[in-house]
Structures are given as structure tokens and as C-alpha cells.
C-alpha positions in Angstrom: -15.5 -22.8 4.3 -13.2 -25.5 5.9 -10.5 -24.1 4.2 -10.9 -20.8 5.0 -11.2 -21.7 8.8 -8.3 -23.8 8.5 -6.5 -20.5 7.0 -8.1 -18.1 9.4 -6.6 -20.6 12.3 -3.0 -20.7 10.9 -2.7 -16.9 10.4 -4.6 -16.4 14.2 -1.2 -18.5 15.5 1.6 -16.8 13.6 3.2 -14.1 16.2 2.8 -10.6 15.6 5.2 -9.2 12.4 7.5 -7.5 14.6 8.4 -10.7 16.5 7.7 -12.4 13.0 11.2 -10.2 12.4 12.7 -10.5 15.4 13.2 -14.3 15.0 13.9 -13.7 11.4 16.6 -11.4 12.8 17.9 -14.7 15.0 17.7 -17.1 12.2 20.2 -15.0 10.1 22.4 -14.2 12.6 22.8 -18.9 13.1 22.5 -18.6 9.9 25.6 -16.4 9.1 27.3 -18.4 11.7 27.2 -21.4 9.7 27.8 -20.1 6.2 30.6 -18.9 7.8 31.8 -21.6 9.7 31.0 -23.8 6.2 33.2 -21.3 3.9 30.2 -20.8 1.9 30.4 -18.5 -0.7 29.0 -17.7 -4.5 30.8 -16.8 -7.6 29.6 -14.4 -10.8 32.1 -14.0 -13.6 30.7 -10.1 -13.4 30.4 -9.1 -9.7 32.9 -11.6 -8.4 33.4 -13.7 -5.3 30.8 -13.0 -2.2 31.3 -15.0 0.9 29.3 -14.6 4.1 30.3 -13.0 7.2 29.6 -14.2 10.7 27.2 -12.1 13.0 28.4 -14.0 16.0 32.3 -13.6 15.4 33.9 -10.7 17.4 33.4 -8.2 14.8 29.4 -9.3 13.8 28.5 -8.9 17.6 30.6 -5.4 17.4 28.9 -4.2 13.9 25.1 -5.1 15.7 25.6 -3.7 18.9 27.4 -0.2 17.7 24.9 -0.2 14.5 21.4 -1.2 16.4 20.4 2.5 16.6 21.3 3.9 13.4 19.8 0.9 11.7 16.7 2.0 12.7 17.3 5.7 11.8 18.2 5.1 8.5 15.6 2.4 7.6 14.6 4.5 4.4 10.6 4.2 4.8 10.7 5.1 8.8 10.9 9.2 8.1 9.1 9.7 5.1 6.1 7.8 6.1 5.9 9.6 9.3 6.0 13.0 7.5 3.5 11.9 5.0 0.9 10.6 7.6 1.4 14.3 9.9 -0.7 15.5 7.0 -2.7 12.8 6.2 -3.5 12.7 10.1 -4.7 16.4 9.9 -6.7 16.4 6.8 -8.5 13.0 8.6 -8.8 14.2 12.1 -10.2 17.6 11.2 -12.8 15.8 9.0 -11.9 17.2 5.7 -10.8 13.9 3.9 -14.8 12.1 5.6 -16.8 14.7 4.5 -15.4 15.1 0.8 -16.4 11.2 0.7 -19.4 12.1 2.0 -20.2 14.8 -0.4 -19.2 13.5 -3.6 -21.1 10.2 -3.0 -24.2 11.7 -1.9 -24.4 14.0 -5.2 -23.8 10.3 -7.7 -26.5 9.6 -10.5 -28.3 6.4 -9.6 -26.9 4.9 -12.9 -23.8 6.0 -12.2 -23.5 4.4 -8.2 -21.2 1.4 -8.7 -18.4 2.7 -10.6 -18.3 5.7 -8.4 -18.3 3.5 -5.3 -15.6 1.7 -6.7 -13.4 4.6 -7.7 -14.3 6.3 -4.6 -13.1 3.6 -2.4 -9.8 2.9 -4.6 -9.5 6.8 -4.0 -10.0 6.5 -0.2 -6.8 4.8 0.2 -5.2 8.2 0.7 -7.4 9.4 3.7 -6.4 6.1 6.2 -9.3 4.8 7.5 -11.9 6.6 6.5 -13.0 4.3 3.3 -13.9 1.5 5.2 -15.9 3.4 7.8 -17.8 6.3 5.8 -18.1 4.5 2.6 -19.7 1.1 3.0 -23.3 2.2 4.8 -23.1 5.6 2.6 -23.4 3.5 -0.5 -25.7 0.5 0.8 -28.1 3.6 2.1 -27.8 4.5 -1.6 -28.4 1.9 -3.3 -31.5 1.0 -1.3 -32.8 4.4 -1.9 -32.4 3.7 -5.6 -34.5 0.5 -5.5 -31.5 -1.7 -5.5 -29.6 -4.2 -3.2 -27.4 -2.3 -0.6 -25.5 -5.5 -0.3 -24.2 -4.5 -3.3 -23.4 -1.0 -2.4 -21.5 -2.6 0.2 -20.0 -4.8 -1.9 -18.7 -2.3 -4.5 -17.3 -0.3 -1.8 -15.3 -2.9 0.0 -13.8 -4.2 -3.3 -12.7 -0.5 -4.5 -11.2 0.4 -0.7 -9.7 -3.4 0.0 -9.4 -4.8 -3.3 -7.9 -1.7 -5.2 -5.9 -0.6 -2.1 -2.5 -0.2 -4.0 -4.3 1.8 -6.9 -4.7 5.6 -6.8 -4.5 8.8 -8.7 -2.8 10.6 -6.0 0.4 9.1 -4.3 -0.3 7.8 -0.8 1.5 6.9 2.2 2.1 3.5 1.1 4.4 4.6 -1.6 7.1 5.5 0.4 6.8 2.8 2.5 7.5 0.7 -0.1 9.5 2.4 -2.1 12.3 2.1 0.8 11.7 -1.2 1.1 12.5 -1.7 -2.8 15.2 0.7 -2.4 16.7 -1.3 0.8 16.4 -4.4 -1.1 18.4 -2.7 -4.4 21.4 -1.8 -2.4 22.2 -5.0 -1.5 23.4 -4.9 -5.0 23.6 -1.4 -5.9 24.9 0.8 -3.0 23.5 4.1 -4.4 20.2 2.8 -5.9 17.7 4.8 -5.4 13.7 4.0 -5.9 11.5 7.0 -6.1 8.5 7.7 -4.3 6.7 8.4 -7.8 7.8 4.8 -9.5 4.8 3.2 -9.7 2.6 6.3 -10.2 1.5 6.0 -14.0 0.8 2.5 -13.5 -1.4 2.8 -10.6 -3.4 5.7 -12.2 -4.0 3.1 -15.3 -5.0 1.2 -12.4 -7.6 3.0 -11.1 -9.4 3.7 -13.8 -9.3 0.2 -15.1 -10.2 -1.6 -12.1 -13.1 1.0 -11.8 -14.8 -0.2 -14.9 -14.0 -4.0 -13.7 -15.5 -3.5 -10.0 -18.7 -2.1 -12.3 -19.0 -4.8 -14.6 -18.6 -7.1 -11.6 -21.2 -5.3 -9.2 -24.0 -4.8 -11.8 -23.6 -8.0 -13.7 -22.7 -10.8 -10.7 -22.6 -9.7 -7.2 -26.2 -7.8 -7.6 -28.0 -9.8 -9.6 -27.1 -12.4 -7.1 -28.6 -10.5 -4.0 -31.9 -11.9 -4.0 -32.3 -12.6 -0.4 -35.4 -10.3 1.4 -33.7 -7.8 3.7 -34.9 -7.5 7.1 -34.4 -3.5 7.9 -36.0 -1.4 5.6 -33.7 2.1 6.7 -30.3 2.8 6.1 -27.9 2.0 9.3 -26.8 4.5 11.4 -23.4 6.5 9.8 -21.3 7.8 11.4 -21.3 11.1 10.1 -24.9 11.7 10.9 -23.6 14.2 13.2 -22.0 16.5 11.3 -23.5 19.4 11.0 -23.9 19.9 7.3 -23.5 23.4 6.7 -20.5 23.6 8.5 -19.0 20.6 6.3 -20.0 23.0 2.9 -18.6 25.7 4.3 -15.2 24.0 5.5 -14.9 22.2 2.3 -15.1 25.4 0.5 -12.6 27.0 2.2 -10.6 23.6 1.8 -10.8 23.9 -2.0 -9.7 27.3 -2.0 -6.6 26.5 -0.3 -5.9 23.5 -2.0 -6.3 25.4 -5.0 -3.8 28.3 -3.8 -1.3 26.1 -2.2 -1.2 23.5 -5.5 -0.7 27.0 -7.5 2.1 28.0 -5.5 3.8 24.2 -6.0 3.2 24.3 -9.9 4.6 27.6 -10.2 7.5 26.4 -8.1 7.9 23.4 -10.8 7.6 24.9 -13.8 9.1 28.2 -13.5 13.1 28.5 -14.3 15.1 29.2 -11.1 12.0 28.3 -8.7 13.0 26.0 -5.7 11.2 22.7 -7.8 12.2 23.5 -11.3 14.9 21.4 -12.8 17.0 18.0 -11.9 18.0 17.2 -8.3 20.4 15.0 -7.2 18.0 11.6 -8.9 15.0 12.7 -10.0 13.4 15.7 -11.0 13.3 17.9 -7.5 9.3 17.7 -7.9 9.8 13.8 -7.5 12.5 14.2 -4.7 9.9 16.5 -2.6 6.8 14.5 -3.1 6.9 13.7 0.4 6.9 17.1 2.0 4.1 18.5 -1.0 1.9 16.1 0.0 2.4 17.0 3.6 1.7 20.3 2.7 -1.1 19.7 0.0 -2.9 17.9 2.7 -2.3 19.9 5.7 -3.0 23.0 4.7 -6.5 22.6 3.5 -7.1 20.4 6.6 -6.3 22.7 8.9 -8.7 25.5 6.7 -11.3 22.9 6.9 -11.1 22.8 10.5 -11.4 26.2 11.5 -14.1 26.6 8.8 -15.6 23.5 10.0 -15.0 24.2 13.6 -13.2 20.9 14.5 -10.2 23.1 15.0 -9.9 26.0 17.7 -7.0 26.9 17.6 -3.2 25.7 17.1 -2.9 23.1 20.0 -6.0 21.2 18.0 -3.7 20.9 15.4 -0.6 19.8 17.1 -3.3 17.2 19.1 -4.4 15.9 15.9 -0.6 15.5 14.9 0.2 13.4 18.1 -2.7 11.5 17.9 -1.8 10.7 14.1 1.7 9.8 15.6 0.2 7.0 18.7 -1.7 5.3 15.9 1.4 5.2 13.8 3.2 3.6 17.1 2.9 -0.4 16.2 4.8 0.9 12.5 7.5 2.4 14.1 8.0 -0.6 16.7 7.9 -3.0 13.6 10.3 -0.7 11.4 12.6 -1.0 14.5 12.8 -4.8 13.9 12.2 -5.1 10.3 15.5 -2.3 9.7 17.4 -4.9 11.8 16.6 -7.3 10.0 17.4 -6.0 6.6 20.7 -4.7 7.7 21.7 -8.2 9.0 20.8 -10.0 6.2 23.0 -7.2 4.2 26.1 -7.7 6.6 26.2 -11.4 6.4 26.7 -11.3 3.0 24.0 -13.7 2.5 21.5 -11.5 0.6 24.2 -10.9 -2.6 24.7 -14.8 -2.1 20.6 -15.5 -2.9 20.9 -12.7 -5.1 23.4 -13.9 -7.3 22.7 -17.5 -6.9 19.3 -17.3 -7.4 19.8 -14.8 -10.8 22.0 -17.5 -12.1 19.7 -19.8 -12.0 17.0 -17.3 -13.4 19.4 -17.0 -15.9 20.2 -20.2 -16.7 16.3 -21.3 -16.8 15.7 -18.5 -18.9 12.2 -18.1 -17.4 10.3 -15.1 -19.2 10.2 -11.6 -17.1 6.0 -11.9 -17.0 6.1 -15.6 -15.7 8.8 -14.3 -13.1 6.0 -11.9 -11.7 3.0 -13.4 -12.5 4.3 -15.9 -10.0 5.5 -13.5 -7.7 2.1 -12.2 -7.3 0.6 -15.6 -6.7 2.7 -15.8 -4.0 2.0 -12.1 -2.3 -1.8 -13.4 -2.8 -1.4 -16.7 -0.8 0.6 -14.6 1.6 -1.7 -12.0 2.0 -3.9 -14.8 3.4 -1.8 -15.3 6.3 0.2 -11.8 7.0 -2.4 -9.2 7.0 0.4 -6.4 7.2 1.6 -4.9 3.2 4.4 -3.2 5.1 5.1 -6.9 6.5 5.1 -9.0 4.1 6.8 -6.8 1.2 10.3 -6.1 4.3 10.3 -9.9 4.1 10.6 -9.9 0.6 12.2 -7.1 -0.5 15.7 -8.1 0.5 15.2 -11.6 -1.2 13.4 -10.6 -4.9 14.1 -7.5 -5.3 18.2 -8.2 -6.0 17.2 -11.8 -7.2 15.1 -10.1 -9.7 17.7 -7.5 -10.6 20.1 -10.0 -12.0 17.7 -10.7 -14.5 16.9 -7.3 -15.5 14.2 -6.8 -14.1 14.1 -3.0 -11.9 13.1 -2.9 -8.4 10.5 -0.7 -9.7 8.4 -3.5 -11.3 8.6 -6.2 -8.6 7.2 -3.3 -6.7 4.6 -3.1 -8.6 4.0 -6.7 -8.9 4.1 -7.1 -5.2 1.5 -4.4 -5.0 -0.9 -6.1 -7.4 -1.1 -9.2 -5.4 -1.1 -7.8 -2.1 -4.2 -5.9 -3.0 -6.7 -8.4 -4.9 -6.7 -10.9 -1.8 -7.8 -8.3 0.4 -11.5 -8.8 0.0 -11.1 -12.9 0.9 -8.7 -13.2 3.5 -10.6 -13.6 6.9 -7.4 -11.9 8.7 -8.4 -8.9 6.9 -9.5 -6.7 10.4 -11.7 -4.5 8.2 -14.0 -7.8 7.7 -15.4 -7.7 11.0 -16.8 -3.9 10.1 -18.1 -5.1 6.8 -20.3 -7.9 8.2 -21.6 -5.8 10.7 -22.7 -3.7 8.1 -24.2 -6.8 6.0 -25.7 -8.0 8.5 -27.6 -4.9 9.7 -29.7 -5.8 6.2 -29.5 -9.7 6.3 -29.2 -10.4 9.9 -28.2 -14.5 9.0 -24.8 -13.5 6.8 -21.7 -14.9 8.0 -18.2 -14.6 7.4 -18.9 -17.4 4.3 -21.0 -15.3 3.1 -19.1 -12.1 3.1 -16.3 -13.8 1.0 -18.4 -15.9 -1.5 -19.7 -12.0 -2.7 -16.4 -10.8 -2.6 -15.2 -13.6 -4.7 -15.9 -12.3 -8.0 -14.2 -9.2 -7.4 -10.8 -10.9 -6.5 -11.1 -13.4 -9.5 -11.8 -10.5 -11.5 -9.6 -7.8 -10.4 -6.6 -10.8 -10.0 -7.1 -11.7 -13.8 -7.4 -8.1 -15.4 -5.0 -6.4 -13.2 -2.1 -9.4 -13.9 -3.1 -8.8 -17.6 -2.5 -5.1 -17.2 0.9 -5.6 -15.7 2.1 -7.8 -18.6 0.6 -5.6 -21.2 2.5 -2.9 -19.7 5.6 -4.7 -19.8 4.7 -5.8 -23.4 4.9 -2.4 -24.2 7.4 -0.8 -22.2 6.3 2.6 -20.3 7.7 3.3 -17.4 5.8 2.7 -14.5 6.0 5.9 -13.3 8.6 8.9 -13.2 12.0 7.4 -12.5 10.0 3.9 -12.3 11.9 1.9 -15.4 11.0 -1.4 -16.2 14.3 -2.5 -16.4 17.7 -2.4 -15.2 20.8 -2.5 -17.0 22.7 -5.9 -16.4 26.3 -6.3 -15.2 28.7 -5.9 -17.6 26.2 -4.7 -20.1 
């Protein structure tokens, strides 16, 4: 516990990530300034000579000042993030994505509770919020009912919504976010690289269904048995859908299904008929991949906005455009820290000094000869220990992004993987880290039935599932790489090295 204090202090004094960026911003530009100054500079037999540029000479001051605005307009994850979330920010507001929690929880065998809470909270990292508020006292209410420990129910939820964050069978917002990051970090070596929204989709579904069965074997074999304590509340706390009235719910998520259903027919006829708008190659990818973005916008509006009316959360259109704008104010602190993060990135591009780490840090990659799993098995140990000090994915992976992502290239491995490496360890240490804001609402919850559980206690159940998920997860990745699938469509494993 004196450790975890000690860690909960040191991330309580870090500043918030957008000033974290803005003095990361300042350190490059003395930074460039002496490189400069020095005549530093790095040479590859393949890509030649780079030397760093100055962001305090004449022209650095001109390139940051004339640049500052359309740094921020071209950071790649700003837009597409903000037009995924306008429909994930419908389908949320108007209740849709709550009450189909709601519902398919409520209708789980009693045998078959934890690997559905699990999978239902892995799956709830596509509807924002709403996993960590409806979830948790759904399933301890639950459990209880069926004779069991809702610790456990609680439990099993916050590992499959924390814990399995990164995991999905659907693509969430968070892909884009970091596929631009990836893509950002790429171009310091490639120009034109480009890192599809869809690149770690296979692997995450693998994911999901694997970690499932792990947060099972976990709940009913460690975390429960070890619930032995006497509760003191015999009844279910208070959700927060108790509201709702439940009739409308059936009836909106009927006429939610049946415009989910029409609108997905619409898209796969668009894919897969000859001359339709999605059939065929774009200018990357397949077009399907290059509009993932704007279907999910679409495969999530539209049945939120049926759900609404049918629901009667919506009235009319100005509900809709309310729940929009709304969406957009939550979204503000990302925007302000996508302002300083794409100034960032850009700088460290100008100076020169991210193909300098790049190709000094491949070379000695290279000349180490480490192994491509040991590379990333190590890069995840990293994101885990960071994770236990910057809360923030979107954070942490802008920080390293433009550092491993090019390092890593000039080893072979694709952007695509340390992606999906990154995304591995920034999950798993979700469930321990007390800078985790979502551990205040779980505690609550825990304590409702055990009125003397602390923070300590939280973690030490939560424990298990990060051991557990960290192990088979990292062993998952390597298999993967052991036997070569991509991770995803246009996700490869690898990339071609220079000169080859």
C-alpha cells in the first residue's frame, strides 16, 4: 500500500497532459537549438545524412509561428475522432447504448454471469461511459440474486470495461485516435504512410474473446472464492437506470434494431456490390476501410436517434443537435490537448531530431539484434508502468508515438504492431492504478456491500485480473507474431526495410 500511495502522490503532482506537452514542446525547441548549435547529426548507409534544424533560428520561429494553426488542423486523430464520437454521443445520450447493456445483462443464465460480465464490459468500450456506470451495480445486483458475491460481479465488470479497454469486436473511437498517432509517428520516416483505422481489428477481436474466458477463469476460481467477508446491505444499490421506464426502452430498442439492421444492409450492399460507392480499392485500403469513420457515425446515429423518438428521449431535431453539442463540450479537454500534443509532434518532426532517434536508435536495435517479441514485450512493460502515472491512452501513446514508432520501423517492425503492443499495456494496468478516475465509482459501489473496503482493497481484487490478463494477452501478441496474420485489414506485422 506504501507503494501505491507513493505512486498515487507522484502521478497527483505531474501537470495536466496538455501542459505535460507544452513543456515537451519547449524542451524540443532548446533542444533543437543545441543540436544545432553542436552540428549534431546521424548517418545511415540507406537513408543518408539527417542533421537537426534550429526552432529558434530565423526560419524555426517563422516555420512555428506561420504553421501553429494548421498543425492543429492536420493533427490526423483531431477530425476523425470528433466525427466518430457525434454518433457515439447520440446513440449514448438518447439512451440506446445504456439500455442494450441493461437488457442483455439482465436476460444472462446464472451460470453463465461472469464471462458475460466480462465480454459485456470489454464490449462497453464503444458506448463512452456507460460501462463503468450501468455495468458494475447491474452485475453485483446479479450476482447477489444468484446466491453469489456481488463483489465479484463488480469485480468482473471493472476488469472487462478497464482491464480489456483496448479489446472489442466493433471498432471504437479509440482507434482512430491512435491510429493517427501511429500514422504521425510513421511519417517521420515515411512521408506518405498511412495506418488504417481497421489495423488492429482482428487482433483485438481474438482479444475479446480470449480475455473473456481469462476474466472467467479469474472471477470464478480467485477473486470469488476469495470474497468471504459478510456483506452489510442485503439489496442491490440504487442504478441508475431505475428510471427508465421499461417499456419504452423495449420498444426503442426495437425500433433501434430495425434500423440498425436496414442501415448495415444498405452499407453491405454498398461493399460488396460492383460499382456501389464502397465496393473496390480506394486510394490505401479497401474504400470500406477508408470510410470506417463516417459508417460508424452512421451505424450509430441512426439507430440512436430511432431509439430516442421510440424511447421518447428525443422530441424532435434540436434534441438531437443538443445531444451532438453536448457530446462536443465533453470532448473539449481532447481538443485543447490535441492542440498541444500536434505541436509537439510537428516540432519534434521539424528539428530533425525524431529521424535522428529513429535512425540512431534502429541501428542500435540493429546492431543488438534484440528479437521483435522482446522489443515489445518491453514496450508494453513500459506503457504498464506508465499507465500508472499518466491516466490519459491518448497521452501517453502522442508521447511515444513519434519516438518508437520510427525507432521500431528500422527494425522491421510496422507501426501497426507497436500499436497494438502499446494498446496491450495500456489496458491491463487499468484496474491497479489509483489515478484511474473510474476507481473512485467502483469503491463506492464496493463499499455500498462492505462498508470497511478501501482503495487497498479495491486493487488487491483487481490484482489477479491484471497478472492474468498481462501474461495471456503478452502471450497472445507473440503467438500472433509467431505466426504471422495481420493484425487487422491493412494492419501488417511488418515493414519492408530500407534498401530491401
Amino acid at each position: 500500500m506504501k507503494i501505491l500511495e507513493r505512486v498515487e502522490r507522484l502521478g497527483n503532482r505531474l501537470p495536466d497532459p496538455a501542459t505535460l506537452f507544452f513543456i515537451g514542446t519547449v524542451f524540443v525547441i532548446l533542444l533543437s537549438a543545441l543540436a544545432a548549435g553542436l552540428d549534431w547529426s546521424v548517418r545511415s548507409d540507406i537513408a543518408g545524412r539527417f542533421e537537426a534544424k534550429s526552432l529558434l533560428s530565423s526560419d524555426g520561429i517563422w516555420w512555428l509561428t506561420s504553421h501553429l494553426v494548421e498543425n492543429f488542423i492536420q493533427f490526423p486523430p483531431l477530425a476523425i475522432v470528433l466525427v466518430g464520437m457525434l454518433g457515439i454521443g447520440v446513440a449514448e445520450a438518447s439512451g440506446l447504448l445504456p439500455a442494450l447493456l441493461r437488457h442483455v445483462i439482465l436476460r444472462i443464465p446464472d451460470s453463465l454471469l461472469s464471462p458475460a460480465t466480462v465480454f459485456l464490459g470489454i464490449m462497453s468500450s464503444i458506448a463512452l461511459d456507460a460501462g463503468y456506470v450501468v455495468l458494475p451495480p447491474i452485475a453485483a445486483a446479479l450476482y447477489q440474486a444468484a446466491g453469489r458475491s456481488p463483489l465479484a460481479g463488480i469485480a468482473a465488470a471493472f476488469a472487462g470495461v478497464s482491464a480489456g479497454f483496448s479489446a472489442n469486436l466493433s471498432i471504437t473511437a479509440l482507434d482512430p485516435l491512435l491510429s493517427g498517432l501511429s500514422q504521425s509517428g510513421a511519417r517521420i520516416l515515411v512521408e506518405d504512410y498511412q495506418v488504417a483505422v481497421t489495423a488492429n481489428w482482428w487482433f483485438m477481436i481474438v482479444s475479446t474473446v480470449v480475455l473473456t474466458l481469462v476474466g472467467w477463469l479469474v472471477t470464478d476460481r480467485i477473486v470469488e472464492p476469495a470474497q468471504s467477508r459478510p456483506l452489510e446491505r442485503p439489496g442491490p444499490p440504487a442504478s441508475p437506470s431505475e428510471e427508465t421506464d421499461t417499456a419504452s426502452m423495449n420498444r426503442g430498442l426495437k425500433f433501434a434494431l430495425l434500423a440498425f439492421l436496414i442501415s448495415f444492409g444498405v452499407v453491405l450492399l454498398a461493399i460488396l456490390v460492383p460499382g456501389a460507392p464502397l465496393f473496390g480499392e480506394g486510394d490505401y485500403f479497401a474504400r470500406w476501410v477508408e470510410a470506417t469513420i463516417p459508417l460508424l457515425f452512421l451505424l450509430l446515429l441512426i439507430p440512436g436517434i430511432f431509439y430516442g423518438f421510440a424511447a421518447g428521449t428525443i422530441q424532435n431535431d434540436r434534441d438531437v443537435a443538443r445531444m451532438m453539442g453536448e457530446t462536443m463540450a465533453r470532448m473539449g479537454p481532447y481538443i485543447v490537448l490535441a492542440f498541444f500534443a500536434a505541436q509537439f509532434i510537428e516540432c519534434f518532426k521539424y528539428s530533425g531530431l525524431g529521424e535522428m532517434l529513429a535512425i540512431g536508435g534502429g541501428q542500435w536495435l540493429t546492431h543488438w539484434q534484440i528479437p521483435t517479441s522482446l522489443l515489445l514485450i518491453g514496450f508494453i512493460l513500459m506503457t504498464m508502468l506508465a499507465n500508472l502515472l499518466i491516466g490519459s491512452a491518448s497521452a501517453k501513446y502522442a508521447f511515444f508515438a513519434p519516438v518508437f514508432v520510427p525507432m521500431f520501423m528500422q527494425v522491421g517492425i510496422s507501426p501497426e504492431l507497436t500499436q497494438a503492443a502499446y494498446r496491450v499495456g495500456d489496458s491491463i494496468s487499468n484496474t491497479i492504478t489509483p489515478l484511474n478516475p473510474y476507481m473512485v465509482i467502483m469503491l463506492a459501489h464496493m463499499q455500498y456491500y462492505a462498508r470497511r473496503s478501501g482503495l487497498g482493497t479495491l486493487i488487491a481484487m483487481m490484482l489477479p485480473y491484471t497478472l492474468a490478463f498481462a501474461l495471456v494477452w503478452i502471450l497472445l501478441l507473440v503467438l500472433w507474431i509467431i505466426l504471422g496474420p495481420p493484425l487487422g485489414p491493412g494492419g501488417g506485422l511488418e515493414i519492408p526495410l530500407p534498401g530491401k
